[in-house]
Biopython code that builds the backbone (N, CA, C, O; Angstrom):
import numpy as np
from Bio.PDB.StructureBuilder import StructureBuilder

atoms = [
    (1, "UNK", "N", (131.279, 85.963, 95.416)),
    (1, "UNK", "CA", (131.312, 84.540, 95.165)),
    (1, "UNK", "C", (131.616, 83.805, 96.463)),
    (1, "UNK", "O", (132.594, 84.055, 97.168)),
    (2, "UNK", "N", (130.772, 82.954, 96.698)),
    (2, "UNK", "CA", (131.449, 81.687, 97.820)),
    (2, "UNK", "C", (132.185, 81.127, 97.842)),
    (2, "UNK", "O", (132.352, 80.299, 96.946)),
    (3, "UNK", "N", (133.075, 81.258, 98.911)),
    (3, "UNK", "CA", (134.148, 80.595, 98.829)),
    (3, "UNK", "C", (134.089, 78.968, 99.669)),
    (3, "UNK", "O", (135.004, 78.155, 99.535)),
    (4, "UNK", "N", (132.911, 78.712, 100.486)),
    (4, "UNK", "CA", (133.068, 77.470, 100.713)),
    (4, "UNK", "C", (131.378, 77.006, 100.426)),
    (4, "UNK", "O", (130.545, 77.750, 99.911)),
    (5, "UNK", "N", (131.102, 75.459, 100.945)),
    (5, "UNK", "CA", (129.698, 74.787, 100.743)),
    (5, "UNK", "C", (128.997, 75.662, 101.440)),
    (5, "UNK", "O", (128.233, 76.466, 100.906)),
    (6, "UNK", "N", (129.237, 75.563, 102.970)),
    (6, "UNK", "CA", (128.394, 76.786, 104.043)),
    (6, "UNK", "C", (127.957, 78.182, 103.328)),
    (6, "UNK", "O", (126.913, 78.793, 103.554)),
    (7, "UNK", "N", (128.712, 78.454, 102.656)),
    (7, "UNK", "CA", (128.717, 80.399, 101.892)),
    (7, "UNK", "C", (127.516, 80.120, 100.625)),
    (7, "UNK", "O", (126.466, 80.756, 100.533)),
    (8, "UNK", "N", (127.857, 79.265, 99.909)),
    (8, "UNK", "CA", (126.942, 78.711, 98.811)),
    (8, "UNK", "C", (126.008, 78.638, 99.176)),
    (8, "UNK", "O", (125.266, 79.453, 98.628)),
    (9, "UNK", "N", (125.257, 77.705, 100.308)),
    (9, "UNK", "CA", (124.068, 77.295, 100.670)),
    (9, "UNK", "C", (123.592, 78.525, 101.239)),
    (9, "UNK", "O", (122.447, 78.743, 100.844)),
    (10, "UNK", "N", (124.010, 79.385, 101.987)),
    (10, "UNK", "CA", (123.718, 80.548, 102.622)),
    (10, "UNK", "C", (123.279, 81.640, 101.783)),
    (10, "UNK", "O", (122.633, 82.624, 102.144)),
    (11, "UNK", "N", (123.757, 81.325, 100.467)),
    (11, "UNK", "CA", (123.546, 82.534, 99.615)),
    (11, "UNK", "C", (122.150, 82.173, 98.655)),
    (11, "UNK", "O", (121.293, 82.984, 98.303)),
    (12, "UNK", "N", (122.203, 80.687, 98.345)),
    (12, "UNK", "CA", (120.992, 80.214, 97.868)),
    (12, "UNK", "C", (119.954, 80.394, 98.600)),
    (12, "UNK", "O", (118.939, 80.797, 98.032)),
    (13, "UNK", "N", (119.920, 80.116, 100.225)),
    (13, "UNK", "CA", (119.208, 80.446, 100.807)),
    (13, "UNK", "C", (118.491, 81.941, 101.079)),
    (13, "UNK", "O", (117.324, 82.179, 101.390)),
    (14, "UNK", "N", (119.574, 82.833, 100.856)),
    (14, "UNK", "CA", (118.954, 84.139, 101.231)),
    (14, "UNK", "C", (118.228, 84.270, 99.691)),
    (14, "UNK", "O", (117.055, 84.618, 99.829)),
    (15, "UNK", "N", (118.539, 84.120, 98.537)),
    (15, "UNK", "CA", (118.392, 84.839, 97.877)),
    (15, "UNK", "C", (116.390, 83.988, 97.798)),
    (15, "UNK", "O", (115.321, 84.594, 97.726)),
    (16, "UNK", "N", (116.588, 82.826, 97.842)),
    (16, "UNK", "CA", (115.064, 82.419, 97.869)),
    (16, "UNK", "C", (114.223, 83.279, 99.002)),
    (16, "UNK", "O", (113.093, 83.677, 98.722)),
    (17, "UNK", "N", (114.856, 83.571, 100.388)),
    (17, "UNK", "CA", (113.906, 84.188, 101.094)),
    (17, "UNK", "C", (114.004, 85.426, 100.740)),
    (17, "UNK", "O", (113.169, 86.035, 101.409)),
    (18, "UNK", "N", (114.612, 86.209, 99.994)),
    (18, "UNK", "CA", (114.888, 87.849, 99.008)),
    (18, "UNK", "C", (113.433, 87.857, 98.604)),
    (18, "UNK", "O", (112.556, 88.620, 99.009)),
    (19, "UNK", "N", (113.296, 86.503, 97.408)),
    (19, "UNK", "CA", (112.157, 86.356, 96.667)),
    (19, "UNK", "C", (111.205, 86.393, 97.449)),
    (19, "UNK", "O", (110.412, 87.327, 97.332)),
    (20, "UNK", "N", (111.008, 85.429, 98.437)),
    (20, "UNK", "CA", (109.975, 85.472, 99.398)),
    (20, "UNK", "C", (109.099, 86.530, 99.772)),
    (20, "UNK", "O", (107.883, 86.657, 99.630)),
    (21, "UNK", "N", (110.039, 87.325, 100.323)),
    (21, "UNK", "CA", (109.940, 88.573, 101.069)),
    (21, "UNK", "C", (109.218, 89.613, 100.369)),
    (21, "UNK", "O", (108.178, 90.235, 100.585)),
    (22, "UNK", "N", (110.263, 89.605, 99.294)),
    (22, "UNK", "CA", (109.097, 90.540, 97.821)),
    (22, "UNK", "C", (107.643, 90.151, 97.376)),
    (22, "UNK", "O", (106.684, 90.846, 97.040)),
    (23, "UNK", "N", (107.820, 88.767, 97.496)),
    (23, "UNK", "CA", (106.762, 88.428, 96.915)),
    (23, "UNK", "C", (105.603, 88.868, 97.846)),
    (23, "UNK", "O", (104.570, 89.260, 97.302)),
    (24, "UNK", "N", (105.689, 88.834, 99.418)),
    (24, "UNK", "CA", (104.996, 88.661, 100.061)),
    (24, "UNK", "C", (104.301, 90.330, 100.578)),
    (24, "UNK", "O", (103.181, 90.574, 101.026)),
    (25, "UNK", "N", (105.891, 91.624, 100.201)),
    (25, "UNK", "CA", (105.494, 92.670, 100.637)),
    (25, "UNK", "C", (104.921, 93.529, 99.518)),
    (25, "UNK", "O", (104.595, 94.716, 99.501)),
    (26, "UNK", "N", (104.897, 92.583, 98.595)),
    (26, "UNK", "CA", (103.832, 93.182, 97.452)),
    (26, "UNK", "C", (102.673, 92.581, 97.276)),
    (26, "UNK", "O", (101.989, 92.858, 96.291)),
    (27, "UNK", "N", (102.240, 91.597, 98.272)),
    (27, "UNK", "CA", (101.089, 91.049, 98.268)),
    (27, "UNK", "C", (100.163, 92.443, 99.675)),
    (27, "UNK", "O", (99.045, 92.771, 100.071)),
    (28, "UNK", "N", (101.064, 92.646, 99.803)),
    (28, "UNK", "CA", (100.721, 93.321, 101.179)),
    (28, "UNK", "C", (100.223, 95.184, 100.440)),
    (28, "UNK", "O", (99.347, 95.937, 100.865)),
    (29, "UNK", "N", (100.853, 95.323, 99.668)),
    (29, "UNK", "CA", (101.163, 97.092, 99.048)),
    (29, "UNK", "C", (99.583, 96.841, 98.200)),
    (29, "UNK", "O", (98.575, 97.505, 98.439)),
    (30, "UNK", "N", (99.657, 95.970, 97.406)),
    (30, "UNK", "CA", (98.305, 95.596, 96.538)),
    (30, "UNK", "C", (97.165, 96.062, 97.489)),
    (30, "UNK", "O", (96.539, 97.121, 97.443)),
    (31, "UNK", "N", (97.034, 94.970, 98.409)),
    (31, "UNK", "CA", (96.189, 95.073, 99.520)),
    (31, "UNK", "C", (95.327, 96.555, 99.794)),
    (31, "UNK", "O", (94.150, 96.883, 99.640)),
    (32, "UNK", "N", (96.668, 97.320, 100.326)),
    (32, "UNK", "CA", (96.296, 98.580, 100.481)),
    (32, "UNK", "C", (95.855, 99.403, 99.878)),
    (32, "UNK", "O", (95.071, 100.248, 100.310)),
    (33, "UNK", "N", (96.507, 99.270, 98.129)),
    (33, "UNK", "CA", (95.914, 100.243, 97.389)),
    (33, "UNK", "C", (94.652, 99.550, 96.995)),
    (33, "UNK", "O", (94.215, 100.304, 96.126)),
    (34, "UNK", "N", (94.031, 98.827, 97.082)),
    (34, "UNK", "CA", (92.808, 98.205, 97.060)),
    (34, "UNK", "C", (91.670, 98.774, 97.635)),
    (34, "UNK", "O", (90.572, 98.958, 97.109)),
    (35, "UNK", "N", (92.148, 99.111, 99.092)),
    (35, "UNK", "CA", (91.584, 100.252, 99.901)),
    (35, "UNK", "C", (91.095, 101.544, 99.697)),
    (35, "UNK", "O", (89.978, 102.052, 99.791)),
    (36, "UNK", "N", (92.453, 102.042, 99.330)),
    (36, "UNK", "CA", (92.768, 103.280, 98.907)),
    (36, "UNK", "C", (92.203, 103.544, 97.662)),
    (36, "UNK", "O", (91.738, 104.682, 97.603)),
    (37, "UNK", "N", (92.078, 102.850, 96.596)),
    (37, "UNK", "CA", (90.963, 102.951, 95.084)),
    (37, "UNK", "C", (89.755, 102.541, 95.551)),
    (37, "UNK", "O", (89.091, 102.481, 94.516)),
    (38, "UNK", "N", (89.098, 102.244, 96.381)),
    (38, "UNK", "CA", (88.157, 102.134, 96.341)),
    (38, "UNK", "C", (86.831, 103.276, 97.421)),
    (38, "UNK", "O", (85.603, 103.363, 97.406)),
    (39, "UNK", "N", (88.349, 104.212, 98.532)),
    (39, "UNK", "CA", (88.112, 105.142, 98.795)),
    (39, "UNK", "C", (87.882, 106.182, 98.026)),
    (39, "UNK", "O", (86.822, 106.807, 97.979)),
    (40, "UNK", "N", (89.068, 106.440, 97.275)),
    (40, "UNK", "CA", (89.529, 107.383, 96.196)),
    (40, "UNK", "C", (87.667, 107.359, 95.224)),
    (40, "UNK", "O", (87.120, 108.383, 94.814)),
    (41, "UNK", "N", (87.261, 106.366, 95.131)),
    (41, "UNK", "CA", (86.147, 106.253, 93.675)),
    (41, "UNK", "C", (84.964, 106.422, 94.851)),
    (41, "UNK", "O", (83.841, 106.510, 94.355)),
    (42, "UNK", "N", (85.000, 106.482, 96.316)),
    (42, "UNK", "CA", (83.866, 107.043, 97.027)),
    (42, "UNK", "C", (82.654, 105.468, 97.285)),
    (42, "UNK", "O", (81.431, 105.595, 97.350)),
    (43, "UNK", "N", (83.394, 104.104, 97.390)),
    (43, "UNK", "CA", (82.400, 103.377, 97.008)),
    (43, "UNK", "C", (82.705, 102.861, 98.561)),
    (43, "UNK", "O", (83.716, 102.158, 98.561)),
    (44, "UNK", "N", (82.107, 103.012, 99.916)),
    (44, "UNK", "CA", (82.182, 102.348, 101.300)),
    (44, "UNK", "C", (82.182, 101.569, 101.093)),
    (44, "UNK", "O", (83.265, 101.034, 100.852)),
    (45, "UNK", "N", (81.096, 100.901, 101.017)),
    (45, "UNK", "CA", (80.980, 98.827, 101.299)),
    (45, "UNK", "C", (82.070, 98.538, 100.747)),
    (45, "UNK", "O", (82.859, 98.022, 101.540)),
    (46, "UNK", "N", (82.554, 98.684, 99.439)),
    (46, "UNK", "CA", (83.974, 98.316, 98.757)),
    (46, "UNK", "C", (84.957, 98.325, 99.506)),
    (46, "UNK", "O", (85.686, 97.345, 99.658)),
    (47, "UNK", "N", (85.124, 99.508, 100.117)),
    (47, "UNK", "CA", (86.274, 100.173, 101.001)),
    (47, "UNK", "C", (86.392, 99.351, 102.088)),
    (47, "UNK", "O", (87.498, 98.859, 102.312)),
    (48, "UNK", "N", (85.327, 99.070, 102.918)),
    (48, "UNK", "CA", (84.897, 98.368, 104.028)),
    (48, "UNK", "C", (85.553, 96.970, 103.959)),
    (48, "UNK", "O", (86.304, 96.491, 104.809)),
    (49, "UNK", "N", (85.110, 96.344, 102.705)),
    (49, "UNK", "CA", (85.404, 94.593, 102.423)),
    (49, "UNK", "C", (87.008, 94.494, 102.001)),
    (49, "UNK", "O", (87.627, 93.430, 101.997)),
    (50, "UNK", "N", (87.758, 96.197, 101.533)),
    (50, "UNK", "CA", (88.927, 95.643, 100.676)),
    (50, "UNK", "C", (89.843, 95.591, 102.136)),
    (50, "UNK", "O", (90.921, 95.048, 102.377)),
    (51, "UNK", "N", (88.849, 96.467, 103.060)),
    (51, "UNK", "CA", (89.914, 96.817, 104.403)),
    (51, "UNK", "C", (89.912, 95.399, 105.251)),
    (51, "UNK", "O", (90.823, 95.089, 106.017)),
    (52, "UNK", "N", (88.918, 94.707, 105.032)),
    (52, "UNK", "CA", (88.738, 93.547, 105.843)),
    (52, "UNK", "C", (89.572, 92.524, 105.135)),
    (52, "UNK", "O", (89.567, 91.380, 105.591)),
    (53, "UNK", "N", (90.220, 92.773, 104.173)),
    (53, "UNK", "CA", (91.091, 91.781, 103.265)),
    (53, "UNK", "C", (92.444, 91.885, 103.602)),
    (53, "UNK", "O", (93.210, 90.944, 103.810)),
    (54, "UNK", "N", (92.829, 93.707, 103.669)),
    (54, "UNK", "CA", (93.706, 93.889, 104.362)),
    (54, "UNK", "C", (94.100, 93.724, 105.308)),
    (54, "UNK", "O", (95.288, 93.412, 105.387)),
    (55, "UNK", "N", (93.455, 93.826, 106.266)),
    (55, "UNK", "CA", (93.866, 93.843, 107.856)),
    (55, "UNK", "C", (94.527, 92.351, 108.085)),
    (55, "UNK", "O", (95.733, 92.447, 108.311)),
    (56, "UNK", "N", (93.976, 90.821, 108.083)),
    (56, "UNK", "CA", (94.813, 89.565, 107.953)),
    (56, "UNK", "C", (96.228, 89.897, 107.439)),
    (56, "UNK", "O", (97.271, 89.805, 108.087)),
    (57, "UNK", "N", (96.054, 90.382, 105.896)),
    (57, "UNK", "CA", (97.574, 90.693, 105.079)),
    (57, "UNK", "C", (98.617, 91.747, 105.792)),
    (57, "UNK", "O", (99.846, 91.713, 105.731)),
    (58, "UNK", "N", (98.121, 92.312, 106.205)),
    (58, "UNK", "CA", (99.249, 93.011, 107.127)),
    (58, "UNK", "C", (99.727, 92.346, 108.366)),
    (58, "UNK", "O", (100.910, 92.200, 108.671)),
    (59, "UNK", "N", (98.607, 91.926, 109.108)),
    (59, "UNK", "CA", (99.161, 91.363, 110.327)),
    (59, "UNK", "C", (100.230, 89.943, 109.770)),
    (59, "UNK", "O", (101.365, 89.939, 110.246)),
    (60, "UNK", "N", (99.941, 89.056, 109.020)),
    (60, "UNK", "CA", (100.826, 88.148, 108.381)),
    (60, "UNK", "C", (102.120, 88.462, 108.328)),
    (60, "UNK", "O", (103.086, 87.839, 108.768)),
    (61, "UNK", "N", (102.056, 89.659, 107.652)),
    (61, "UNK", "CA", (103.295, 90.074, 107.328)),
    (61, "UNK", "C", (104.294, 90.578, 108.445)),
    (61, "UNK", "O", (105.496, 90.610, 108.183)),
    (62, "UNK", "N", (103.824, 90.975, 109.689)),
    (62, "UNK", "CA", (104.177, 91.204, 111.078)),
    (62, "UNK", "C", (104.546, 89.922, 111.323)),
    (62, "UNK", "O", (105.731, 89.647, 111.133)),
    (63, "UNK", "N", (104.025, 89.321, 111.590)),
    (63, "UNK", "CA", (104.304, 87.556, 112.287)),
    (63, "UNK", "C", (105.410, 87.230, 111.095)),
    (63, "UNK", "O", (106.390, 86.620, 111.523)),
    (64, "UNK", "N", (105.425, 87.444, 110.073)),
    (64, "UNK", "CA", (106.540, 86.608, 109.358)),
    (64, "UNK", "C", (107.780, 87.606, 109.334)),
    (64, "UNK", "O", (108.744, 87.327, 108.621)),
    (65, "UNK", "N", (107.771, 88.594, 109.988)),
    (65, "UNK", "CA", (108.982, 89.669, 110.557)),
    (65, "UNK", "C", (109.176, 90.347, 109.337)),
    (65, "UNK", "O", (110.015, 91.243, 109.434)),
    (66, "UNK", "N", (108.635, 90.203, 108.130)),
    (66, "UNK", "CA", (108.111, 91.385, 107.256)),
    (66, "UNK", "C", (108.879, 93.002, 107.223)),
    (66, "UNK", "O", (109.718, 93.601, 106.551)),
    (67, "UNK", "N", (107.843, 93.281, 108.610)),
    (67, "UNK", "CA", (107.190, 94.795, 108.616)),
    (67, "UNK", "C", (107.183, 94.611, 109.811)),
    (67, "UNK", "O", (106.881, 93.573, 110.400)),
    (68, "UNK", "N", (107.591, 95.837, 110.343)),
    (68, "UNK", "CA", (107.443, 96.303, 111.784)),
    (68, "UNK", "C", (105.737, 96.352, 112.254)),
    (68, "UNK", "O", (104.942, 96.855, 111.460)),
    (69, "UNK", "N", (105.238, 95.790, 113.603)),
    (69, "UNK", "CA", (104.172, 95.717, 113.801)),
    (69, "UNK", "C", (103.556, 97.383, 114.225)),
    (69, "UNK", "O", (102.391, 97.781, 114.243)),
    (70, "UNK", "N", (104.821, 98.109, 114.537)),
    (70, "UNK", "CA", (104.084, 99.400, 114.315)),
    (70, "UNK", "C", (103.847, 100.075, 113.243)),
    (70, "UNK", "O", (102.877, 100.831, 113.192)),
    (71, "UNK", "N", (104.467, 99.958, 112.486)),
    (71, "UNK", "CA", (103.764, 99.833, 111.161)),
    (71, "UNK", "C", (103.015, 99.642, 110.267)),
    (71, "UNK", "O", (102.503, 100.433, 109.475)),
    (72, "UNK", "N", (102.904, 98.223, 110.407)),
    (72, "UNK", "CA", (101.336, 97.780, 110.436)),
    (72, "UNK", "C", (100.382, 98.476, 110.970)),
    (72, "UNK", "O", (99.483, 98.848, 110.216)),
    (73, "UNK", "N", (100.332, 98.761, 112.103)),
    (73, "UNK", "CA", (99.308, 99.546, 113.035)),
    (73, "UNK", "C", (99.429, 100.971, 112.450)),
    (73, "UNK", "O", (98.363, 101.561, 112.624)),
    (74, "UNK", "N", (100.182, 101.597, 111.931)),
    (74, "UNK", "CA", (99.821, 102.714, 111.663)),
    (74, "UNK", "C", (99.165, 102.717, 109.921)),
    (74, "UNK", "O", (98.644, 103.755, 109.512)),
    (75, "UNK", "N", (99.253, 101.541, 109.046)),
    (75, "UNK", "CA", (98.941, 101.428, 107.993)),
    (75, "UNK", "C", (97.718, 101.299, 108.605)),
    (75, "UNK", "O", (97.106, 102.343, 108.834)),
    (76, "UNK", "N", (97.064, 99.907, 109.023)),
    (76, "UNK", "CA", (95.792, 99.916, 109.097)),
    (76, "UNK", "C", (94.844, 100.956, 109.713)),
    (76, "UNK", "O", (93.641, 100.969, 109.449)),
    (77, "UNK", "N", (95.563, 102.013, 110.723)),
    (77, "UNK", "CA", (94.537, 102.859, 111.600)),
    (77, "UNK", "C", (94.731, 104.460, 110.320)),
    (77, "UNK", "O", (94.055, 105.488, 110.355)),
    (78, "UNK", "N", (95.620, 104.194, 109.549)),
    (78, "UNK", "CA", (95.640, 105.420, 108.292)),
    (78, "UNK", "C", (94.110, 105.286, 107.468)),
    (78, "UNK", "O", (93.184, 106.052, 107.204)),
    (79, "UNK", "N", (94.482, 103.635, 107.203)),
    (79, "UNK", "CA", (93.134, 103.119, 106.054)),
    (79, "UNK", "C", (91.974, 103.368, 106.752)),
    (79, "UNK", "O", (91.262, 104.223, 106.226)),
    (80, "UNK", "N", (91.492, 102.798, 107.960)),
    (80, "UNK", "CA", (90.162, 102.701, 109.107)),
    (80, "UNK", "C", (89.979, 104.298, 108.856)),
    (80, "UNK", "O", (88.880, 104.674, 108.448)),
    (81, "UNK", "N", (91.211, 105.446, 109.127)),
    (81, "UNK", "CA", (90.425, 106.748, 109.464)),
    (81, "UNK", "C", (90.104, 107.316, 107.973)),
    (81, "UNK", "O", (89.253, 108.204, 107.933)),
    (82, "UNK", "N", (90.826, 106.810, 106.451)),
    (82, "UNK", "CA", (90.500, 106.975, 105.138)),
    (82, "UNK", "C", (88.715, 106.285, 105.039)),
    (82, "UNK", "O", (87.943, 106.407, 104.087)),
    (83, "UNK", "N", (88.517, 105.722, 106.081)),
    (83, "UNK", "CA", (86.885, 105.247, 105.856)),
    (83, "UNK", "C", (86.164, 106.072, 106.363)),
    (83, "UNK", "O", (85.329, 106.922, 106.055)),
    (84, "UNK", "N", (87.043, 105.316, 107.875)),
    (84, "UNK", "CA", (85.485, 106.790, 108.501)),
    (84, "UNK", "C", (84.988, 107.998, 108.157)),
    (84, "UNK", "O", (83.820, 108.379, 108.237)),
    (85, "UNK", "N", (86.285, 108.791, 107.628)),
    (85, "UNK", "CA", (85.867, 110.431, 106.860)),
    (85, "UNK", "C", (85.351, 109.978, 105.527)),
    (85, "UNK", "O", (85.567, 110.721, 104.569)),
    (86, "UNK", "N", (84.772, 108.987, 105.360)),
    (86, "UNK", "CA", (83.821, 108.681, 104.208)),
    (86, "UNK", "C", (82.476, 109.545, 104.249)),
    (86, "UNK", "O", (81.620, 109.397, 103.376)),
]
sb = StructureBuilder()
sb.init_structure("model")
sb.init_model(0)
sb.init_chain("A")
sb.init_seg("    ")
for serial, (resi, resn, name, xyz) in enumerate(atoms, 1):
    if name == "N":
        sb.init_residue(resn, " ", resi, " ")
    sb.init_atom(name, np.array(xyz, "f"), 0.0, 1.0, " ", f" {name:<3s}", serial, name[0])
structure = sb.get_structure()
């Protein structure tokens, strides 16, 4: 519990960017498995367009301090080499 105005506002505050954050790193997980089902069912062009959907959504999520940008980079170059061995 807060004990002063500063602690209150601080806590309202985190807990909206909590939400944020979730909201945003499950916009990001979707993304991928989007990829990944559409590898999985063998359909390229699919694979191709869900990866081109992805790639923006990850980097976003880097710039908004998210996700580590190496991370990112190793998600997207996982998905790119889940294509190429198409």
């Amino acid at each position: 519990m807060a004990n002063s105005k500063q602690a209150a506002k601080r806590a309202r505050q985190s807990e909206v960017r909590r939400q944020r954050n979730t909201a945003n790193r499950s916009k990001m997980r979707t993304a991928i498995k989007n990829v990944l089902k559409a590898v999985s069912a063998g359909e390229k062009t699919a694979a191709e367009s869900a990866y081109k959907v992805a790639v923006p959504v990850i980097d976003t999520m880097v710039n908004k301090k998210i996700i580590h940008k190496n991370k990112a980079a190793r998600h997207k170059s996982r998905l790119n080499s889940h294509i190429q061995a198409m």
